[in-house]
N, C-alpha and C positions, 0 to 999 in steps of 0.2 A: 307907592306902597306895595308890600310885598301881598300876591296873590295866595288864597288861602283853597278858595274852590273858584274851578274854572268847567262852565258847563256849554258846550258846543253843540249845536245843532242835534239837540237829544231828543228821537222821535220812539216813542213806547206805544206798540201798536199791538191789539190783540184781536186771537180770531174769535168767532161771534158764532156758534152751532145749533140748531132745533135739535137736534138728536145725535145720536153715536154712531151712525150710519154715514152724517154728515163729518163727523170725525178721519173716518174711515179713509172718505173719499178725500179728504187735504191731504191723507199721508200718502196716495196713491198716483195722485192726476199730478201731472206733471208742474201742472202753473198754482196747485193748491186746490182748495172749496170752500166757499163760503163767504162769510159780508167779515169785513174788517173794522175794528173800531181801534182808533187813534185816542189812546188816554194823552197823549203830549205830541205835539207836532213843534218842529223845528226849533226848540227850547235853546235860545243862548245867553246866560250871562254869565258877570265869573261876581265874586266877593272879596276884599280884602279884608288881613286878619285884622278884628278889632271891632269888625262890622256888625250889627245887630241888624238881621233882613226879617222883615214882615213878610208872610205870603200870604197874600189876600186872594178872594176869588170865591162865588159862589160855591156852592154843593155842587161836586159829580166836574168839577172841572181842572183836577187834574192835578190838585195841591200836595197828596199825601202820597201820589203814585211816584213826585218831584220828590219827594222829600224818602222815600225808600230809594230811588235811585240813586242820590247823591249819599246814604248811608253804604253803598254799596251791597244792601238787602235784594234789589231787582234789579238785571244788566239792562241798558238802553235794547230799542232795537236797530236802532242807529245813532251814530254820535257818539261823542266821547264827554267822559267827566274825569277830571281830575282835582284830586283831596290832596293837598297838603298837609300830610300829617293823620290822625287818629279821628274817624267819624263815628259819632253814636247818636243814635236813634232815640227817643222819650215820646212813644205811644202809648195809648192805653193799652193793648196788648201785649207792647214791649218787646215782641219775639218770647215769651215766658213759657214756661215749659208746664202746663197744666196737671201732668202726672207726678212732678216733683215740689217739694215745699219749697216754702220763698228763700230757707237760709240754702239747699240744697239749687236753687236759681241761681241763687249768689256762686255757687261756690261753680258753676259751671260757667256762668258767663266768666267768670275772673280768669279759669281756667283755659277759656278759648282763646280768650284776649291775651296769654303766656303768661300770666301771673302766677310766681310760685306759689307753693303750699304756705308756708310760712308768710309772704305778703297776702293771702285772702284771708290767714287765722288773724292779723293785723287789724284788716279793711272790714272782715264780715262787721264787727261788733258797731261801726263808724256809721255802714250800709242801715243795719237793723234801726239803730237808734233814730236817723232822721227819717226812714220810713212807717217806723211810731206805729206800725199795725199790732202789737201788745203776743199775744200766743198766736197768732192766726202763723208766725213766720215760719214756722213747722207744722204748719196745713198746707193741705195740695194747694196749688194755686186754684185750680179748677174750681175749690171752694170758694173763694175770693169776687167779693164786689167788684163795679168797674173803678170805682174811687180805691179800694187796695191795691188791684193789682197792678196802677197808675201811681200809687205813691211808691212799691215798692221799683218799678223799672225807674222811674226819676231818680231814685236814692240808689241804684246799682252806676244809673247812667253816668250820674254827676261825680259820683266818687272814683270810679277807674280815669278819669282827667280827663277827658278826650281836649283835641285838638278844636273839632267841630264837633258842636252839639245842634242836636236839630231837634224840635221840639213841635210834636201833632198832635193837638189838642189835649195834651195831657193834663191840662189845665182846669178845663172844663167840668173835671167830674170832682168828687170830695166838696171840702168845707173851703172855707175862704180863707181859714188859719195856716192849712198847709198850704194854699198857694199861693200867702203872701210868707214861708217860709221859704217856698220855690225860687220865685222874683229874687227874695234876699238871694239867693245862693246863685242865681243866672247873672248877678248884678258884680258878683265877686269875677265870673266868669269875664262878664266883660270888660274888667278894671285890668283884667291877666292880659286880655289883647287875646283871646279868642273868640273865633266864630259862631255867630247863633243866629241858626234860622228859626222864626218862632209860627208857627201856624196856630192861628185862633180866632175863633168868631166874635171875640171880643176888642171890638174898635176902641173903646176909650185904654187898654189894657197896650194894646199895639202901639197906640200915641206916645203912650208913657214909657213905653220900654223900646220902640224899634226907632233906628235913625234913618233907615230906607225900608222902601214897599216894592215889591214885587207881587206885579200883579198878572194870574192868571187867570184866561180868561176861554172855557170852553177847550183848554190841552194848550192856548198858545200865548206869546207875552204881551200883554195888554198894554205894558207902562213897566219902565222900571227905573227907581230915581229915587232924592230923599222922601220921606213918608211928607212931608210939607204940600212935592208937590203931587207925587200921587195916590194918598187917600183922598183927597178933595173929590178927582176925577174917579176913582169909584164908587166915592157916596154917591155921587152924582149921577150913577147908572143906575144906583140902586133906588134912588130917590124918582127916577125915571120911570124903572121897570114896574115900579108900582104904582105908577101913574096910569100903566096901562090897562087895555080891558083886557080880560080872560081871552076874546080874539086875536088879540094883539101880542099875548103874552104867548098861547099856544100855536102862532105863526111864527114869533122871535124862536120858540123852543124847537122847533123844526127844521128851521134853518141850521140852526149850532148843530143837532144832530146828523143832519146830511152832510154838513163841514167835517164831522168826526167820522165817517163810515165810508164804504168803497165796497163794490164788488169786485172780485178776483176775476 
Protein backbone atom coordinates (compact mmCIF):
# COMPACT_ATOMS: atom_id res chain seq x y z
CA UNK A 1 0.00 0.00 0.00
CA UNK A 2 1.04 3.28 -0.94
CA UNK A 3 2.58 5.32 2.16
CA UNK A 4 0.89 8.39 3.29
CA UNK A 5 3.14 9.65 6.39
CA UNK A 6 6.51 8.35 7.11
CA UNK A 7 8.01 9.33 10.46
CA UNK A 8 11.80 8.49 11.08
CA UNK A 9 13.72 8.62 14.03
CA UNK A 10 11.81 11.97 15.23
CA UNK A 11 13.49 13.24 18.55
CA UNK A 12 11.72 16.90 19.85
CA UNK A 13 13.98 17.98 22.45
CA UNK A 14 13.65 21.14 24.62
CA UNK A 15 15.77 23.26 26.88
CA UNK A 16 14.43 23.56 30.37
CA UNK A 17 15.64 27.36 32.15
CA UNK A 18 15.09 28.87 36.07
CA UNK A 19 15.77 32.17 34.74
CA UNK A 20 16.95 34.49 31.90
CA UNK A 21 20.21 34.59 33.01
CA UNK A 22 20.29 30.83 32.33
CA UNK A 23 19.06 31.74 28.76
CA UNK A 24 21.69 33.99 28.45
CA UNK A 25 24.33 31.60 29.13
CA UNK A 26 22.97 28.67 26.32
CA UNK A 27 23.43 31.30 23.73
CA UNK A 28 26.84 32.02 24.92
CA UNK A 29 28.95 28.68 26.18
CA UNK A 30 29.98 26.86 23.63
CA UNK A 31 28.42 23.21 24.43
CA UNK A 32 24.99 25.27 25.58
CA UNK A 33 23.31 25.52 29.46
CA UNK A 34 20.94 23.98 31.08
CA UNK A 35 18.94 20.51 31.68
CA UNK A 36 17.24 19.20 28.44
CA UNK A 37 13.95 17.67 28.22
CA UNK A 38 13.05 15.08 25.43
CA UNK A 39 9.09 15.62 24.43
CA UNK A 40 9.84 12.41 21.74
CA UNK A 41 12.91 10.46 21.55
CA UNK A 42 13.68 8.25 18.64
CA UNK A 43 9.87 8.31 17.22
CA UNK A 44 9.59 5.73 13.89
CA UNK A 45 6.54 4.81 12.04
CA UNK A 46 5.20 5.60 8.89
CA UNK A 47 0.95 5.12 8.00
CA UNK A 48 -0.76 4.10 4.84
CA UNK A 49 -3.38 5.97 3.12
CA UNK A 50 -6.81 4.71 4.16
CA UNK A 51 -5.32 4.22 7.69
CA UNK A 52 -7.36 5.30 10.91
CA UNK A 53 -4.27 5.63 13.71
CA UNK A 54 -5.14 5.77 17.35
CA UNK A 55 -2.50 7.57 19.57
CA UNK A 56 -2.90 6.63 22.90
CA UNK A 57 -0.61 7.44 25.80
CA UNK A 58 -0.91 8.90 29.20
CA UNK A 59 -0.92 12.85 29.90
CA UNK A 60 2.49 14.86 29.42
CA UNK A 61 3.81 11.93 27.03
CA UNK A 62 4.22 13.25 24.11
CA UNK A 63 1.03 12.68 21.95
CA UNK A 64 0.16 16.34 20.82
CA UNK A 65 3.82 17.44 20.49
CA UNK A 66 3.67 14.02 17.67
CA UNK A 67 0.85 15.28 16.18
CA UNK A 68 2.06 19.20 15.65
CA UNK A 69 4.96 17.72 14.09
CA UNK A 70 3.61 15.65 11.59
CA UNK A 71 1.15 18.72 10.75
CA UNK A 72 4.22 20.49 9.97
CA UNK A 73 3.18 23.19 12.94
CA UNK A 74 6.85 22.24 14.96
CA UNK A 75 10.18 21.01 13.09
CA UNK A 76 11.72 17.59 14.62
CA UNK A 77 15.01 18.30 16.44
CA UNK A 78 16.09 15.45 14.73
CA UNK A 79 14.64 13.16 12.06
CA UNK A 80 12.71 13.44 9.41
CA UNK A 81 8.88 13.22 8.66
CA UNK A 82 7.29 12.97 5.44
CA UNK A 83 3.47 13.99 4.40
CA UNK A 84 2.14 12.71 1.36
CA UNK A 85 0.12 15.14 0.39
CA UNK A 86 -1.95 18.16 2.44
CA UNK A 87 -1.86 17.86 6.45
CA UNK A 88 -4.11 19.72 8.81
CA UNK A 89 -4.40 20.03 12.33
CA UNK A 90 -8.12 19.80 14.45
CA UNK A 91 -7.09 21.09 18.10
CA UNK A 92 -8.86 22.97 20.29
CA UNK A 93 -7.01 25.89 19.59
CA UNK A 94 -6.61 25.21 16.12
CA UNK A 95 -3.70 27.73 15.32
CA UNK A 96 -7.03 30.59 15.48
CA UNK A 97 -6.20 33.85 15.47
CA UNK A 98 -7.89 35.33 18.78
CA UNK A 99 -7.96 39.10 17.48
CA UNK A 100 -9.92 38.07 14.36
CA UNK A 101 -13.55 36.76 14.11
CA UNK A 102 -14.27 33.24 13.04
CA UNK A 103 -15.64 34.04 9.48
CA UNK A 104 -12.34 36.47 9.27
CA UNK A 105 -10.29 32.83 10.65
CA UNK A 106 -11.82 31.33 7.77
CA UNK A 107 -10.96 33.55 5.35
CA UNK A 108 -7.22 33.62 6.26
CA UNK A 109 -6.68 30.04 6.91
CA UNK A 110 -8.12 29.52 3.17
CA UNK A 111 -6.06 32.16 2.17
CA UNK A 112 -2.61 30.47 3.36
CA UNK A 113 -3.55 27.35 2.35
CA UNK A 114 -3.81 29.36 -1.67
CA UNK A 115 -7.37 29.27 -2.04
CA UNK A 116 -8.79 32.09 -4.21
CA UNK A 117 -11.00 34.77 -3.36
CA UNK A 118 -13.87 33.36 -5.02
CA UNK A 119 -13.32 29.48 -3.79
CA UNK A 120 -13.29 30.94 0.17
CA UNK A 121 -16.70 33.18 -0.86
CA UNK A 122 -17.94 29.37 -1.98
CA UNK A 123 -16.44 27.45 1.07
CA UNK A 124 -17.03 30.19 3.98
CA UNK A 125 -20.94 29.65 4.00
CA UNK A 126 -20.27 25.45 3.82
CA UNK A 127 -17.44 26.23 6.91
CA UNK A 128 -20.15 28.47 8.90
CA UNK A 129 -22.97 26.29 8.58
CA UNK A 130 -21.36 22.96 10.04
CA UNK A 131 -19.73 24.91 12.77
CA UNK A 132 -23.34 26.04 13.91
CA UNK A 133 -21.88 28.76 16.46
CA UNK A 134 -25.10 31.11 15.38
CA UNK A 135 -23.62 35.13 15.59
CA UNK A 136 -20.66 34.42 17.71
CA UNK A 137 -18.88 33.94 13.85
CA UNK A 138 -18.25 37.55 13.70
CA UNK A 139 -16.95 37.68 17.36
CA UNK A 140 -13.28 37.79 18.07
CA UNK A 141 -12.39 34.29 18.58
CA UNK A 142 -10.87 35.43 21.94
CA UNK A 143 -14.48 35.53 22.96
CA UNK A 144 -15.21 32.16 22.21
CA UNK A 145 -15.65 28.82 24.57
CA UNK A 146 -13.32 26.00 24.18
CA UNK A 147 -16.32 23.90 22.74
CA UNK A 148 -16.63 27.00 19.76
CA UNK A 149 -13.47 27.66 19.00
CA UNK A 150 -13.02 23.46 18.53
CA UNK A 151 -16.12 23.34 16.47
CA UNK A 152 -15.18 26.06 14.43
CA UNK A 153 -11.19 24.79 13.60
CA UNK A 154 -13.00 21.19 12.85
CA UNK A 155 -15.43 22.76 10.28
CA UNK A 156 -12.37 25.02 8.73
CA UNK A 157 -10.17 21.71 9.06
CA UNK A 158 -12.45 19.35 7.38
CA UNK A 159 -13.65 21.53 4.60
CA UNK A 160 -10.28 22.73 2.93
CA UNK A 161 -9.79 18.48 2.20
CA UNK A 162 -6.64 17.78 3.43
CA UNK A 163 -4.91 14.70 2.66
CA UNK A 164 -4.20 13.93 6.28
CA UNK A 165 -6.27 15.10 9.10
CA UNK A 166 -5.02 14.66 12.46
CA UNK A 167 -7.21 15.19 15.19
CA UNK A 168 -6.14 16.46 19.39
CA UNK A 169 -8.83 16.07 21.31
CA UNK A 170 -11.05 18.07 19.68
CA UNK A 171 -13.59 15.99 20.61
CA UNK A 172 -13.63 16.30 23.88
CA UNK A 173 -15.11 19.62 24.55
CA UNK A 174 -18.96 20.65 23.16
CA UNK A 175 -22.08 18.37 23.34
CA UNK A 176 -22.26 15.01 22.01
CA UNK A 177 -24.46 16.09 19.01
CA UNK A 178 -21.75 17.79 17.30
CA UNK A 179 -19.38 15.01 17.79
CA UNK A 180 -21.37 12.50 16.71
CA UNK A 181 -21.67 15.14 13.55
CA UNK A 182 -17.71 15.03 13.60
CA UNK A 183 -17.38 10.99 13.54
CA UNK A 184 -20.13 11.26 10.70
CA UNK A 185 -17.99 13.58 8.58
CA UNK A 186 -14.28 11.66 9.70
CA UNK A 187 -16.07 8.54 8.59
CA UNK A 188 -16.69 10.08 5.03
CA UNK A 189 -13.00 10.77 5.24
CA UNK A 190 -12.08 7.47 5.62
CA UNK A 191 -14.41 5.77 2.91
CA UNK A 192 -12.18 8.68 0.55
CA UNK A 193 -8.85 6.59 1.47
CA UNK A 194 -7.47 9.35 3.67
CA UNK A 195 -5.45 9.48 6.61
CA UNK A 196 -6.57 10.06 10.23
CA UNK A 197 -4.77 10.20 13.21
CA UNK A 198 -7.26 10.51 16.04
CA UNK A 199 -5.88 11.58 19.59
CA UNK A 200 -8.60 11.00 22.53
CA UNK A 201 -9.06 9.94 25.93
CA UNK A 202 -11.90 8.29 24.93
CA UNK A 203 -11.11 4.36 24.68
CA UNK A 204 -14.51 3.09 23.68
CA UNK A 205 -14.69 6.19 20.99
CA UNK A 206 -10.95 4.80 19.56
CA UNK A 207 -12.42 1.18 19.36
CA UNK A 208 -15.04 2.31 17.27
CA UNK A 209 -13.40 4.53 14.86
CA UNK A 210 -9.39 3.55 14.93
CA UNK A 211 -8.10 0.14 13.00
CA UNK A 212 -4.47 0.65 14.52
CA UNK A 213 -2.97 2.08 17.97
CA UNK A 214 -0.01 3.89 18.36
CA UNK A 215 1.04 3.95 21.44
CA UNK A 216 3.17 6.45 23.16
CA UNK A 217 4.72 6.09 26.05
CA UNK A 218 6.78 8.93 28.12
CA UNK A 219 8.11 10.62 24.29
CA UNK A 220 8.84 6.96 22.87
CA UNK A 221 6.86 3.94 20.97
CA UNK A 222 5.44 1.77 23.30
CA UNK A 223 3.51 -0.71 20.77
CA UNK A 224 2.35 0.03 17.41
CA UNK A 225 -0.07 -2.44 15.45
CA UNK A 226 -3.86 -2.94 14.99
CA UNK A 227 -5.91 -1.39 17.99
CA UNK A 228 -6.97 -5.41 18.68
CA UNK A 229 -3.68 -5.94 19.53
CA UNK A 230 -2.46 -2.90 21.16
CA UNK A 231 -5.15 -1.43 23.27
CA UNK A 232 -5.47 -4.65 25.31
CA UNK A 233 -1.56 -4.05 26.35
CA UNK A 234 -2.23 -0.38 27.32
CA UNK A 235 -5.35 -1.00 29.31
CA UNK A 236 -3.23 -3.29 30.96
CA UNK A 237 -0.68 -0.68 32.19
CA UNK A 238 -3.30 1.31 33.03
CA UNK A 239 -5.12 -1.24 34.98
CA UNK A 240 -1.55 -1.77 36.65
CA UNK A 241 -0.63 1.62 37.39
CA UNK A 242 -3.43 1.99 39.51
CA UNK A 243 -2.81 -0.88 41.08
CA UNK A 244 0.04 0.81 42.49
CA UNK A 245 0.67 2.62 45.87
CA UNK A 246 1.39 6.42 45.70
CA UNK A 247 5.34 4.91 46.50
CA UNK A 248 5.23 3.06 43.61
CA UNK A 249 3.65 5.38 41.41
CA UNK A 250 5.96 8.51 42.51
CA UNK A 251 9.21 5.97 42.00
CA UNK A 252 7.51 4.89 38.36
CA UNK A 253 7.15 8.93 37.74
CA UNK A 254 10.73 9.54 38.32
CA UNK A 255 12.21 7.16 36.40
CA UNK A 256 10.20 8.36 33.05
CA UNK A 257 11.43 11.79 33.97
CA UNK A 258 15.13 11.06 34.31
CA UNK A 259 14.58 8.99 30.87
CA UNK A 260 13.29 12.36 29.48
CA UNK A 261 16.13 15.06 30.69
CA UNK A 262 19.87 15.25 30.43
CA UNK A 263 22.27 17.71 31.44
CA UNK A 264 24.45 19.72 28.91
Amino acid sequence: MEKSVVVSHVTKKYKMFNSNSDKILDLILPKGYGKSFYALQDVSFDANKGDVVGIIGVNGSGKSTLSNIIAGIVPPTTGQVTVNGEASLIAIQSGLKGELTGRENIELKCLMLGFSKKEIKDLAPQIIEFADIGDFIDQPVKSYSSGMRSRLGFAISIHIDPDVLIIDEALSVGDQTFADKCLEKMNEFKKLGKTIFFISHSIPQMKKFCEKALWIQYGQVEGYGSMKEIMPQYEAFIANYKKMSNEEKAAFQEKMRARRTAEV
